[in-house]
KOLMI-120841 format. One record per residue (C-alpha): z, x, y; residue number from 1; residue in three letters. Coordinates in Angstrom, 2 decimals. Each point is the difference from the previous one (the first is absolute). Example, Ala and Ser with C-alpha at 12.3 -4.5 7.8 and 13.67 -1.06 7.14 Angstrom:
# residues 2
       c3       c1       c2    n  res
     7.80    12.30    -4.50    1  ALA
    -0.66     1.37     3.44    2  SER
This chain:
# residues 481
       c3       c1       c2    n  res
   -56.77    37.07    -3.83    1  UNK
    -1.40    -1.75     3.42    2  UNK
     3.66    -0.46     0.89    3  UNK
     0.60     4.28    -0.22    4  UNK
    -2.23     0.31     3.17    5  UNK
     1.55    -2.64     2.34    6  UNK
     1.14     3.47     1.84    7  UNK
    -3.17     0.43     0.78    8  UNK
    -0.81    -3.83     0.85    9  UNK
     2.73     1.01     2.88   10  UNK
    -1.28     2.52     1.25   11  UNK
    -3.75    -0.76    -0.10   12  UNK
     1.16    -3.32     2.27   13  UNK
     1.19     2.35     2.56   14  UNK
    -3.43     1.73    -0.09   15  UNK
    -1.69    -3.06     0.32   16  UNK
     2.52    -1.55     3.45   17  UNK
    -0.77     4.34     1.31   18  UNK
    -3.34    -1.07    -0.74   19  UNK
    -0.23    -3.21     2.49   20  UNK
     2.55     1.20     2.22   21  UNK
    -2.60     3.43     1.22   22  UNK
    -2.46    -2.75    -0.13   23  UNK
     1.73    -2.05     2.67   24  UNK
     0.90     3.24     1.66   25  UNK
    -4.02     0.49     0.60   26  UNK
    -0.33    -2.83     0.85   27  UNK
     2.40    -0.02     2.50   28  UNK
    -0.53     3.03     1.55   29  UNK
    -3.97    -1.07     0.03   30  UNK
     1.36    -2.89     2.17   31  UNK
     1.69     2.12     2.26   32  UNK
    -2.69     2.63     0.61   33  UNK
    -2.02    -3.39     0.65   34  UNK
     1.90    -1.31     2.83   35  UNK
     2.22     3.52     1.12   36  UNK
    -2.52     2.57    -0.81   37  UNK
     0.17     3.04    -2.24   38  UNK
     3.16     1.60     1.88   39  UNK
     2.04    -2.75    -0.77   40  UNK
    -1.31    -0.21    -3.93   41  UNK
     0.32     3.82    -0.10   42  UNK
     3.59    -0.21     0.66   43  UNK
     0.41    -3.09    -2.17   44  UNK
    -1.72     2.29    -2.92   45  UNK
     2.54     2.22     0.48   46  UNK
     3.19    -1.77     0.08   47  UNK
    -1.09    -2.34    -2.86   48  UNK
    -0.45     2.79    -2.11   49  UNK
     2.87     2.12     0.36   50  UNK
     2.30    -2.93     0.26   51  UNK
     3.49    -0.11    -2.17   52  UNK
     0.09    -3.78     0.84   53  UNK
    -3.48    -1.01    -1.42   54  UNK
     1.05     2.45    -2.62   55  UNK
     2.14    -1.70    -1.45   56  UNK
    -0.65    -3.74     0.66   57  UNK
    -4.19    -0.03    -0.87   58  UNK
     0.74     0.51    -3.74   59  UNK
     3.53    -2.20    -0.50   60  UNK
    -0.22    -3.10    -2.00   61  UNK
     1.36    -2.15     3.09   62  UNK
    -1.29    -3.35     1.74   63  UNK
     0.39     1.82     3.49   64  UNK
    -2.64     2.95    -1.63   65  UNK
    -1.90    -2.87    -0.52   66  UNK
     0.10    -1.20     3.48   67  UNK
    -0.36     3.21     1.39   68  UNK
    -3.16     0.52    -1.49   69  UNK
    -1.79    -3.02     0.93   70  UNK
     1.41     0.26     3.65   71  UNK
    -2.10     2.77     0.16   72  UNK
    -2.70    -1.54    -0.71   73  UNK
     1.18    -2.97     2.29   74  UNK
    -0.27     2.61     3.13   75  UNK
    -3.00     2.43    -1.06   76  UNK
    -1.39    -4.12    -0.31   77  UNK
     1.26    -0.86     3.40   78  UNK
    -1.40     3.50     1.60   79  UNK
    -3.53    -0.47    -1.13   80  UNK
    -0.30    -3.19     0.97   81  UNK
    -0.03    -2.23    -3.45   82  UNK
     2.81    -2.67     0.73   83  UNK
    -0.86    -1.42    -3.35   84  UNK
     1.36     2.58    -1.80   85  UNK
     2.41     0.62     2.49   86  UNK
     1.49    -3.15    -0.59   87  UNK
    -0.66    -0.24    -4.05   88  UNK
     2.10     3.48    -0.28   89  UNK
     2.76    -1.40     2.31   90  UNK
     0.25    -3.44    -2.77   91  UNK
    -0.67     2.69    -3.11   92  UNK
     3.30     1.77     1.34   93  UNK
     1.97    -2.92     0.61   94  UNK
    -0.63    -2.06    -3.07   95  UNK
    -0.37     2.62    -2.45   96  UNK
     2.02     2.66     1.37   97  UNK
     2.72    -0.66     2.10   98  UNK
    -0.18    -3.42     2.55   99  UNK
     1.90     2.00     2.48  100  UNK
    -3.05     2.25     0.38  101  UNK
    -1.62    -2.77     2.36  102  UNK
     2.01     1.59     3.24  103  UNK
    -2.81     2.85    -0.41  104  UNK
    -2.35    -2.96     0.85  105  UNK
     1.24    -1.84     2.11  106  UNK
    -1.54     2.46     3.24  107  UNK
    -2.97     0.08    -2.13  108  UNK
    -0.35    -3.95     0.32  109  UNK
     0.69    -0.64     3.31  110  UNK
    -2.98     2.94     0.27  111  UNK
    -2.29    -2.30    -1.79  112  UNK
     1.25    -3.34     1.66  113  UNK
    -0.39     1.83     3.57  114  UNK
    -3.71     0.68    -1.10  115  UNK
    -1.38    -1.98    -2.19  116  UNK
     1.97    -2.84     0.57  117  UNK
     2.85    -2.43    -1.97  118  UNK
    -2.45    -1.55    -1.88  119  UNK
    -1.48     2.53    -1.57  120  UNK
     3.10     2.21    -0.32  121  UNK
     1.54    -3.43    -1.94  122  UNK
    -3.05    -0.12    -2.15  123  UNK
     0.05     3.48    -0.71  124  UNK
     3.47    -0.43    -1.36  125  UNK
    -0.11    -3.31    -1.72  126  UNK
    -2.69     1.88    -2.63  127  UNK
     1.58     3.10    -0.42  128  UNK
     3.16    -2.48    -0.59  129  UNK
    -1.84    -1.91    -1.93  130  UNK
    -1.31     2.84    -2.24  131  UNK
     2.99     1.65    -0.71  132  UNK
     2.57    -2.10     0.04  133  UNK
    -1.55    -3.00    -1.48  134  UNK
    -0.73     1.94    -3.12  135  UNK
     3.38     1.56    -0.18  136  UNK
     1.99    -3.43     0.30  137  UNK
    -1.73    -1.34    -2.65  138  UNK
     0.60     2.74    -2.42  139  UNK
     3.33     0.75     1.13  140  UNK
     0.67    -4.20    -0.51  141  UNK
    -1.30     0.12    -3.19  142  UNK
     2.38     2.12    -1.21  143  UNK
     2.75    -0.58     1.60  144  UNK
    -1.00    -3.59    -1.28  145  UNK
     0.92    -1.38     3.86  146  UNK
    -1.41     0.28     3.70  147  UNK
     1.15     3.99     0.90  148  UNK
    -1.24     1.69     3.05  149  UNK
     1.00     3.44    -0.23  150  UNK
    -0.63     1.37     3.37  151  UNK
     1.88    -3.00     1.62  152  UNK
     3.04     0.14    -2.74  153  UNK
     0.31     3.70     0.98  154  UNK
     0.63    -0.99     3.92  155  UNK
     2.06    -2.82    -0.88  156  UNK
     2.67     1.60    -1.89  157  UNK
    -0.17     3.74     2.06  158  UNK
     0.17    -1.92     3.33  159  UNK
     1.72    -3.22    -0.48  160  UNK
     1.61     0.55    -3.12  161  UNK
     3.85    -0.26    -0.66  162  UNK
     0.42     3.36    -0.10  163  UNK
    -2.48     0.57     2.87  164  UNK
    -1.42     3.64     1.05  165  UNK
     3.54     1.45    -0.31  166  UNK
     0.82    -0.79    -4.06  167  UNK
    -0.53     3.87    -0.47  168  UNK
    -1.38     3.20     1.25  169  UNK
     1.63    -0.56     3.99  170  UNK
    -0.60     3.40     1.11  171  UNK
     0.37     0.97     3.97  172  UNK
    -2.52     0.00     2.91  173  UNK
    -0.49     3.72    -0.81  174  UNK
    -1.26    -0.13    -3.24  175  UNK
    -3.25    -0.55     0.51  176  UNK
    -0.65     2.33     2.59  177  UNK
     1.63     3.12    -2.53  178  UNK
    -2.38    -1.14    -2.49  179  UNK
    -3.04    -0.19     2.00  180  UNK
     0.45     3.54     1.63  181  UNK
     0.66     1.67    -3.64  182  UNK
    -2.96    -1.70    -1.09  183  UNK
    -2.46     0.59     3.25  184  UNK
     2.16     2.98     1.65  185  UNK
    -1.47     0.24     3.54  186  UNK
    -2.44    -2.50    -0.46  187  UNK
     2.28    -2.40    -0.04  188  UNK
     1.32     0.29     3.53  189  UNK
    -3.58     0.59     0.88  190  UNK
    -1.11    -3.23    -1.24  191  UNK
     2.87    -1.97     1.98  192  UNK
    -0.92     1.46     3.37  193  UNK
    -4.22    -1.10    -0.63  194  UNK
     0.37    -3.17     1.35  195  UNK
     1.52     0.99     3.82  196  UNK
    -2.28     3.08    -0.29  197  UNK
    -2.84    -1.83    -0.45  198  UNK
     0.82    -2.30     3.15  199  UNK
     0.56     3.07     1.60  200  UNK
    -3.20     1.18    -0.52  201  UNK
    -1.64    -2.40     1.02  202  UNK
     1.66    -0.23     3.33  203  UNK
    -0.28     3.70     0.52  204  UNK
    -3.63    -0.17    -0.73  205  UNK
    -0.77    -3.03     1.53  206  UNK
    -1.40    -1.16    -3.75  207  UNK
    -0.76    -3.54    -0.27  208  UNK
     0.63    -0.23    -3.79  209  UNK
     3.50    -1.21     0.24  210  UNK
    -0.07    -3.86     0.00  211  UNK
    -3.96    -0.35    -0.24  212  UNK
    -1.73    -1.63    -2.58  213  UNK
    -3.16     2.16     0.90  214  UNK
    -2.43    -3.15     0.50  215  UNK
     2.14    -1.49    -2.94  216  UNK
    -1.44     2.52    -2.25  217  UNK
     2.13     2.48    -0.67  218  UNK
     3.79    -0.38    -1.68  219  UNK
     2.25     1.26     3.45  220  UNK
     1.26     3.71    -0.97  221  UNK
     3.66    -1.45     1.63  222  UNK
     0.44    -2.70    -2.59  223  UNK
    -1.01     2.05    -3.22  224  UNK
     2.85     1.93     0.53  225  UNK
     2.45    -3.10     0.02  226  UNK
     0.58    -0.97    -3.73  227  UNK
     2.10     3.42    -0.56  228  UNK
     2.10    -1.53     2.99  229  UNK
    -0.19    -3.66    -1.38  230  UNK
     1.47     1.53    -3.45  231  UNK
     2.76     1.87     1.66  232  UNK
     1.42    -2.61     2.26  233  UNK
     0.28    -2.05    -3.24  234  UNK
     1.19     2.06    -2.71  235  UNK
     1.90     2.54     1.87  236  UNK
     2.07    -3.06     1.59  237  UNK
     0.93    -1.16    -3.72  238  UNK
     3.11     0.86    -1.91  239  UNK
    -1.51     0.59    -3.35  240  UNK
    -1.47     3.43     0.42  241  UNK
    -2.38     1.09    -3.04  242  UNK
    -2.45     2.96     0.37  243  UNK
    -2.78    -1.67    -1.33  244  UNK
     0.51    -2.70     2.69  245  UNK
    -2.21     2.28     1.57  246  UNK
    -2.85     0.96    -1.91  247  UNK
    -2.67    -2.50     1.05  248  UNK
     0.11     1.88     3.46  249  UNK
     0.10     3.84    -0.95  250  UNK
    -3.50     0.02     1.19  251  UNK
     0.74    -1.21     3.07  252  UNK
     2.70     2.53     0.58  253  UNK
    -2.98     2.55    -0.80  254  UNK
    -2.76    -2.09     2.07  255  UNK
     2.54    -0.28     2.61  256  UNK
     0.78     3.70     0.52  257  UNK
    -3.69     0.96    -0.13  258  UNK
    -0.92    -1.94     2.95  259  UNK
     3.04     1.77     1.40  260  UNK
    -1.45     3.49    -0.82  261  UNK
    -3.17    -0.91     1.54  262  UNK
     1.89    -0.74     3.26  263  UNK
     1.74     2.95    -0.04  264  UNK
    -3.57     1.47    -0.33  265  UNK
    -2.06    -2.23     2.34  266  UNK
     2.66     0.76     2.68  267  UNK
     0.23     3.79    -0.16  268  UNK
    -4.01    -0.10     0.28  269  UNK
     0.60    -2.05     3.67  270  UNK
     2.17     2.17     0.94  271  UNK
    -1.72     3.18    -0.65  272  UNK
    -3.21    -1.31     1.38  273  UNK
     2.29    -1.20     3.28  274  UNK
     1.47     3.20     0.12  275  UNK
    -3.56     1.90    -0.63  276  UNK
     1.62     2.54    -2.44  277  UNK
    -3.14     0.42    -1.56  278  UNK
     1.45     2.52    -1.77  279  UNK
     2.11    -1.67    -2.52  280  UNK
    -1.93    -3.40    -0.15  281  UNK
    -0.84     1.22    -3.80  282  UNK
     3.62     0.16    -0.89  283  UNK
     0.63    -3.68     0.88  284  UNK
     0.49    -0.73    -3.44  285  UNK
     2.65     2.05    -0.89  286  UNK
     2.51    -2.46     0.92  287  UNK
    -1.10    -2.31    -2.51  288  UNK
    -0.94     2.84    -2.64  289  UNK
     3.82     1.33     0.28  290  UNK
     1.37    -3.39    -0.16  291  UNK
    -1.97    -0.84    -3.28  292  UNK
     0.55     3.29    -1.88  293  UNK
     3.18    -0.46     0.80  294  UNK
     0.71    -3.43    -1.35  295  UNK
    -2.35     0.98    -2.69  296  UNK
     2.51     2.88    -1.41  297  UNK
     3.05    -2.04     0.50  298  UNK
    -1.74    -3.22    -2.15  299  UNK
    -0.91     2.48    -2.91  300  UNK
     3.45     1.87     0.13  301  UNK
     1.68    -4.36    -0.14  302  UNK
    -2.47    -0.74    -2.91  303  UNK
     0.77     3.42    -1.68  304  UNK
     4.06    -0.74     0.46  305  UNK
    -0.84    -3.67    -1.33  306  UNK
    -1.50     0.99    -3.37  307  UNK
     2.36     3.10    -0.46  308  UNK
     3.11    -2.45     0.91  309  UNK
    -0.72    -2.99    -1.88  310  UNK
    -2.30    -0.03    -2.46  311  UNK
     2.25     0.23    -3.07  312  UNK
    -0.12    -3.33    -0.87  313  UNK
    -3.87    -0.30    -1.03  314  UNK
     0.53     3.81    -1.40  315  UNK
     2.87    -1.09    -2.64  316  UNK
    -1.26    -3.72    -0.98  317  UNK
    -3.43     1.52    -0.70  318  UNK
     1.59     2.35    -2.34  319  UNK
     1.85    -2.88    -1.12  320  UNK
    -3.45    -2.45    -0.70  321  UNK
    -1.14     3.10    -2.52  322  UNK
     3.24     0.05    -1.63  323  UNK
     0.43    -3.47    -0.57  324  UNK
    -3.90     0.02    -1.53  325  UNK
     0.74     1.94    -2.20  326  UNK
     3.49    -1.48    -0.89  327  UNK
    -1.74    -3.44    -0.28  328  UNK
    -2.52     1.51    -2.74  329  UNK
     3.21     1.74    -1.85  330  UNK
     1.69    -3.37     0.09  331  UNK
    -2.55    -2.82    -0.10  332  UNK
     2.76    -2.74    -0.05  333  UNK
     2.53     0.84     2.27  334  UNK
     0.97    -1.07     3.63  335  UNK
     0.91     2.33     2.37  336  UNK
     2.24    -0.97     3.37  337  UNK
    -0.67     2.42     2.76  338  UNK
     2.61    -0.86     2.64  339  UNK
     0.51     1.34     3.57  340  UNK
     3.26    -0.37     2.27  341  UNK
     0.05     1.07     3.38  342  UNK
    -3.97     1.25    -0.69  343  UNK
    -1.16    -3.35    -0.27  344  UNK
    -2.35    -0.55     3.23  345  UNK
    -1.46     3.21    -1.12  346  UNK
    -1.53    -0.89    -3.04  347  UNK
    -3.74     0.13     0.33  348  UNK
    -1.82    -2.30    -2.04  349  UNK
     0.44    -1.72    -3.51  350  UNK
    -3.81     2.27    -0.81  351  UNK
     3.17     2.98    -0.50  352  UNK
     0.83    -2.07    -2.88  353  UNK
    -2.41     0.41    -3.26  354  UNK
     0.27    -3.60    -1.30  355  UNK
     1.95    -3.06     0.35  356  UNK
     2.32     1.22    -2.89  357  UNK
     1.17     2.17     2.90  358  UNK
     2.41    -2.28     2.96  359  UNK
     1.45     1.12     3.37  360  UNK
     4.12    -0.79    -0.12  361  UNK
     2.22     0.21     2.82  362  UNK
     3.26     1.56    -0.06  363  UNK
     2.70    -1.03     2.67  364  UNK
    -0.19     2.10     3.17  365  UNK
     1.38    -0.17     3.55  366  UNK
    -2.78    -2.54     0.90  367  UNK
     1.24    -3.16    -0.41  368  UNK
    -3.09    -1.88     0.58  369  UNK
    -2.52    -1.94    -1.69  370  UNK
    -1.82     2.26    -2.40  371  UNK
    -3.45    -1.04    -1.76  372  UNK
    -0.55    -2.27    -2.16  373  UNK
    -3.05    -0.61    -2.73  374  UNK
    -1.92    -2.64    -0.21  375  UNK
     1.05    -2.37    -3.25  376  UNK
    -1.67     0.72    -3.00  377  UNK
    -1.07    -3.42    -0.65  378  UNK
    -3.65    -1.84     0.42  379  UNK
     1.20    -1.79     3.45  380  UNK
     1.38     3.61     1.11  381  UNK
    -1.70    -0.49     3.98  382  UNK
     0.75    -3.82    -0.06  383  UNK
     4.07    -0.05     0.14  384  UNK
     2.13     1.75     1.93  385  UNK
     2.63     2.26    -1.94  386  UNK
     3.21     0.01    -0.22  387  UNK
     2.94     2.19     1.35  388  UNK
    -2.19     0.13     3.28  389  UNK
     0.52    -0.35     3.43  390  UNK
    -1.07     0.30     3.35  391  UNK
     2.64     1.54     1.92  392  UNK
     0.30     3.35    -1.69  393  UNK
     3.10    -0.84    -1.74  394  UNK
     1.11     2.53    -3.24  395  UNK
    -1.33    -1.23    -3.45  396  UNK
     2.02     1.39    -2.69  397  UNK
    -2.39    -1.66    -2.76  398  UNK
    -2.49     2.92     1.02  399  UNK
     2.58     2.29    -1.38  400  UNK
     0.15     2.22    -3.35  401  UNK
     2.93     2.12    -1.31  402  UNK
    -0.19     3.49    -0.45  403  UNK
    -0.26    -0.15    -3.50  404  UNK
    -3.07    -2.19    -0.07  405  UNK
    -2.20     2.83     1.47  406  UNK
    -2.28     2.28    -1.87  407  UNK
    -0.50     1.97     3.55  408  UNK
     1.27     0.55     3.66  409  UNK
    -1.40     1.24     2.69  410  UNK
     2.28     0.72     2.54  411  UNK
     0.29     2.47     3.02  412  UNK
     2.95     2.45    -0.71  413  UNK
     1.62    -0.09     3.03  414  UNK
     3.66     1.99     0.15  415  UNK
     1.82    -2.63     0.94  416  UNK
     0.62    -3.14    -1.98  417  UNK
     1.37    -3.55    -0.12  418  UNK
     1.33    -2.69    -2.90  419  UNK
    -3.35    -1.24     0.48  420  UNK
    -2.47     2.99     0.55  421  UNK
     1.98     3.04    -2.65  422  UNK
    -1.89     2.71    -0.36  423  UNK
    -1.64    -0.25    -3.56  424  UNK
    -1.29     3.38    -0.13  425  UNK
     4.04     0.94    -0.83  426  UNK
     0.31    -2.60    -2.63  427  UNK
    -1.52     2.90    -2.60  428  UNK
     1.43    -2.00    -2.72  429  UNK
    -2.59    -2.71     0.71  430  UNK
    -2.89     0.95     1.97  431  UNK
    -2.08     3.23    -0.16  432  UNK
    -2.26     0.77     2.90  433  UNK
    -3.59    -0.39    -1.01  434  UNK
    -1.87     0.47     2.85  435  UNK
     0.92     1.02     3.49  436  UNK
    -1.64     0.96     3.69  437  UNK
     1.65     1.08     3.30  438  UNK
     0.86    -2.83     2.42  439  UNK
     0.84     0.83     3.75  440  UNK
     3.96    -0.94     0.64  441  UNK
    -0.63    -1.74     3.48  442  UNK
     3.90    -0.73     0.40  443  UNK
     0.47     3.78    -0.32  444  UNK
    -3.30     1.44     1.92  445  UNK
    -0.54     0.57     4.00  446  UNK
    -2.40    -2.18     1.25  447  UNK
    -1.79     2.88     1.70  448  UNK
    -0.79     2.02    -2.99  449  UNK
    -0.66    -2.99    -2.34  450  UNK
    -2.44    -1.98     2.40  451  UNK
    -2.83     2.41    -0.08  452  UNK
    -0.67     2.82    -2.83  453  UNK
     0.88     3.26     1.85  454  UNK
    -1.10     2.63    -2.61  455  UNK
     2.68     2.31    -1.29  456  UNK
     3.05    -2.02     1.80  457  UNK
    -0.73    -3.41    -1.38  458  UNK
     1.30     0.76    -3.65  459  UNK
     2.92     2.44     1.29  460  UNK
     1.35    -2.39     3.06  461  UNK
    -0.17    -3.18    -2.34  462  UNK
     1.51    -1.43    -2.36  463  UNK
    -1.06    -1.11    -3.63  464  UNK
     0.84    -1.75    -3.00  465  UNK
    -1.54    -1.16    -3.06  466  UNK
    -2.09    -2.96    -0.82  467  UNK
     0.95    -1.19    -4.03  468  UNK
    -1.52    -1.52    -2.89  469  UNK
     2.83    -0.44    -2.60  470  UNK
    -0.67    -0.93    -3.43  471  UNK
     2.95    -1.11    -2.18  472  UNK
     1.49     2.99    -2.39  473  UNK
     0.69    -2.76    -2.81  474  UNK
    -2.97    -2.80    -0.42  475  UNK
     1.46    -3.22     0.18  476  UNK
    -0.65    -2.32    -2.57  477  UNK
    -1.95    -3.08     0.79  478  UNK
    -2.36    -2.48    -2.18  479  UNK
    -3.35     0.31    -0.44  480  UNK
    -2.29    -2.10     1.76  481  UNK
């Protein structure tokens, strides 16, 4: 059937956002060969491609994906001088992406109100407004059957909400700055010295470039650098600390660091040439080479330990979607509960599940917050707002199952349990495992050799356990649909 190859529907969607995100990527890095030159885009090549970070955000099914692709194509816009699009990207990533995405353009519009003016920067927005949000309230109205603006719901109850940025996911001031170096190594600290390197260029070179507008044709080299800064001093300030929080500027970190690299570069030229060591002025780019092999090795070795780490979950549920096709054809009219406990944020995607004969449960776990809910089964499904909900990320227990009401588990088989996570690879008596994968234990494996994938050490110095599909020894009985 159609519904046997929603697997497939999964994965070809993640071919398609690869797809647009190297297309933004060219784009972008045709913008900054534009206004930096080819150094500059050379270096950007390089660090886009080898990148851990945009490995694993380009492809994920996530607003901020979204938004990081189009404020690509906001700046490679913005570089080559086509504020239109610029500012069309910049409203693209807000409404339909994620509304805090705008802080990428705000330096991009007081660029275009510097230089072109309010009045056309306001017109230039009012359209792209116009065009995409206008369309989206009214479908979005029409079935929610009342007035709903997304973007400005999402602000409203993430800023000023009850609950307020705090609710969940507080994390400290460090967090970000771990995440960013395992996912840009020494590119990261690169890109956070470009700004003060850049003014020190100029002032070492006596380069006007720094403020100047260039005859207010050319975007200042100073302020293209300031949305990775703008981003920082707002999200790194917040308590909620997510990962993806970051994603719209990954680039920059990249973009950032380049124009760092070229520094680095530019500079050892002046002082060669000051110095007249003729000798070695074709070596002046070893700096820059070493640096990018360098961070090259370390972000393959971080996407290598990411895949080998944790990619059980999409190894065992796609076994599972195979399974459960051909279970469905065995059993034409019977429902099948697949539940998940602690292992419920790692679910991928209902496309793992053959046919709507097949439902995600949820088992009690340690979490004790507010767990998923479908939408209503009835005709006015989008119009009413369903029960047991609320917006404070208070426990539900009417998204609960018992044991005994699953057909499957998947669970992580970690050695130590709880009254609310056992360990139902040891209930033999009721479950048998199915499938399984290795998982990476983080609780039980050294940062050092579980961060990047050190050949030979990385599966003796960690730890492991095993990733579970569970199917019930005795069927349960249930009646037919």
């Amino acid at each position: 059937s159609d519904r046997a190859k929603t697997v497939t529907v999964f994965y070809g969607m993640r071919l398609l956002l690869g797809v647009a995100c190297a297309g933004a990527e060219t784009y972008f890095f045709r913008g900054v060969a534009q206004r930096f030159g080819s150094v500059v885009a050379q270096h950007l090549l390089v660090l886009l491609m080898f990148s851990s970070g945009m490995f694993i955000s380009c492809c994920a099914f996530l607003p901020s994906s979204f938004a990081m692709i189009m404020v690509m194509i906001a700046m490679g816009a913005w570089l080559r001088e086509d504020p239109q699009v610029a500012v069309l990207a910049i409203a693209v990533a807000s409404c339909l992406g994620w509304p805090f995405a705008a802080a990428a353009g705000i330096p991009i519009a007081l660029d275009l109100m510097y230089r072109s003016g309010v009045k056309d920067f306001v017109l230039y927005a009012a359209v792209s407004g116009l065009m995409v949000l206008g369309p989206q309230v009214l479908l979005d109205s029409f079935l929610y059957r009342r007035l709903v603006i997304a973007p400005l719901n999402i602000v409203l109850y993430n800023v000023f909400g009850q609950g307020g940025p705090d609710l969940y996911g507080v994390e400290p001031f460090s967090f970000y700055f771990k995440n960013a170096f395992l996912n840009f190594n020494i590119a990261f600290p690169l890109a956070l010295v470009s700004l003060p390197l850049w003014v020190l260029r100029c002032y070492l070179l006596r380069r006007k470039d720094l403020f100047s507008w260039k005859g207010m044709h050319r975007v200042p080299a100073l302020l293209t650098l300031t949305p990775m800064y703008l981003w920082m001093a707002i999200f790194f300030t917040r308590p909620h600390k997510e990962e993806r929080f970051l994603f719209p500027i990954y680039p920059l970190f990249c973009f950032a660091a380049a124009v760092t690299l070229s520094i680095i570069q530019e500079l050892c030229t002046v002082i060669v040439l000051k110095f007249r060591w003729f000798r070695v002025r074709n070596l002046v780019f070893i700096p820059g080479v070493v640096l990018a092999v360098t961070y090259s090795m370390l972000a393959i070795t971080r996407s290598v330990a990411l895949c080998r780490g944790y990619h059980a979950p999409l190894d065992v549920y796609g076994e599972l979607h195979y399974h459960a096709a051909a279970e469905s054809k065995r059993h034409p009219t019977q429902l099948f509960n697949v539940c998940v406990g602690k292992e419920w944020y790692r679910f991928p995607s209902n496309y793992f599940l053959p046919d709507r004969r097949w439902q995600l449960r949820f088992l009690r776990s340690e979490f004790r917050g507010q767990l998923p809910q479908p939408y209503l089964k009835s005709h006015n499904a989008t119009w009413v707002v369903p029960p047991h909900m609320n917006d404070m990320n208070r426990e539900e227990s009417s998204r609960y199952v018992q044991e005994d009401d699953c057909d499957y588990i998947v669970d992580l088989d970690m050695p130590r349990s709880t009254l609310r996570e056992p360990r139902y690879s040891e209930m033999k008596e009721k479950w048998k495992i199915l499938f399984n994968s290795t998982f990476l234990d983080v609780s039980r494996s050294s940062s050092t050799y579980r961060s990047f994938y050190i050949p030979l050490y990385y599966d003796i110095k960690n730890e492991f356990v095993s990733y579970n599909v569970l199917q019930r020894v005795t069927r349960r009985t249930v009646k037919p649909i």
